[in-house]
N, C-alpha and C positions, 0 to 999 in steps of 0.2 A: 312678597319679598320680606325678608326678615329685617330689622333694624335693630340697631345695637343705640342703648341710653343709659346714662350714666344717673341712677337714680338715689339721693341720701347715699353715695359714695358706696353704690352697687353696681356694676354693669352688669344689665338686662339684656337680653336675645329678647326680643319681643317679636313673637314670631306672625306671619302674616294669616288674618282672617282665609284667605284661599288657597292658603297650603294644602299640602296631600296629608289624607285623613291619618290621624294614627290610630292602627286597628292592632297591632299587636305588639309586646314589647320590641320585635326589630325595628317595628319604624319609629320609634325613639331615638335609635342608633344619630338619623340624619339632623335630629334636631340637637342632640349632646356635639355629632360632629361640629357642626355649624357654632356652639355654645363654644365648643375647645377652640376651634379657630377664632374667633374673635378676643377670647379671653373672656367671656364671661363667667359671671358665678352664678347667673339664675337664666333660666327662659321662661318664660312667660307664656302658654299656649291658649290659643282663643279655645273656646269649648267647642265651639262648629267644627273645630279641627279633630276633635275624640270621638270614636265608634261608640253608640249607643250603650256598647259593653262594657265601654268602662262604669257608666252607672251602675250595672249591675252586679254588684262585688262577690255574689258567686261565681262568677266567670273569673277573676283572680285576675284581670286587664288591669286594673287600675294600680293594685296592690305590687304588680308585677312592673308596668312603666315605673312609680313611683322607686320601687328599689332601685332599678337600675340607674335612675339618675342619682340616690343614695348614694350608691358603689363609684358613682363617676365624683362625685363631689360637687353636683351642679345642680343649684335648689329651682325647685319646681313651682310654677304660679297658673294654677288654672283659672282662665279669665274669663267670668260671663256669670249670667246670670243661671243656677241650678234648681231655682226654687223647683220647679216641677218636680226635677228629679227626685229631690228629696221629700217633696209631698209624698212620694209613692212608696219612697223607703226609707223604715228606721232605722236600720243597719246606714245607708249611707248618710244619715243625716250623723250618727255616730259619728262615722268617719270621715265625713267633713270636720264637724268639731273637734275630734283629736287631732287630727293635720294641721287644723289651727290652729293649737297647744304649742306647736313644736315650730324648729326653722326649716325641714327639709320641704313639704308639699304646702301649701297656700291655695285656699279656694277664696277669691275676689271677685267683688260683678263687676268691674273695667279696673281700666291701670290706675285711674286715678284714687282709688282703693288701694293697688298696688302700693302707689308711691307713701302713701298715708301711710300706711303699716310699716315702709321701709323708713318712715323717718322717724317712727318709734315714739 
């Protein structure tokens, strides 16, 4: 179940570890809806929650969620821990580090990271 928090004067979607996977940019759609409905300005999606593909940024998943919540206006916070992933690739080790450059995508290993970054 999703819960909505009011973070360093953000409301978060912090979406539930046992939610349905997102494998493709449609199933984005239910976490931005859920996001507009509450009024939030970020969701926060656990990593258990993302198809293996978004790791692999040939496959253009991750590049492709990430716009879309761009276009909606709803900044994105991926939560958990990706060292592996990034052990295996330089390209996403890249693009982790630039997402962190910026406000739209955030990679964090729990919320309480989260909230630390959001209070700046």
């Amino acid at each position: 179940m999703e819960t909505i928090r009011e973070l360093h004067g953000t409301t978060v979607l912090i979406c539930a570890q046992d939610g349905p996977p997102l494998a493709s940019e449609r199933d984005a759609n239910d976490v931005l809806g859920a996001a507009w409905a509450e009024g939030a300005e970020m969701a926060a999606i656990p990593v258990g929650r993302l198809d293996p593909a978004f790791f692999q940024l040939a496959t253009r998943l991750a590049g492709e969620i990430a716009q879309k919540f761009v276009n909606y206006r709803i900044r994105l916070a991926i939560v958990g821990d990706i060292s592996a992933q990034c052990a295996r690739s330089k390209a996403l080790r890249d693009f982790v580090h630039e997402s962190n450059q910026g406000q739209a995508l955030w990679f964090v290993d729990d919320l309480a990271a989260l909230e630390a970054r959001l209070a700046g």
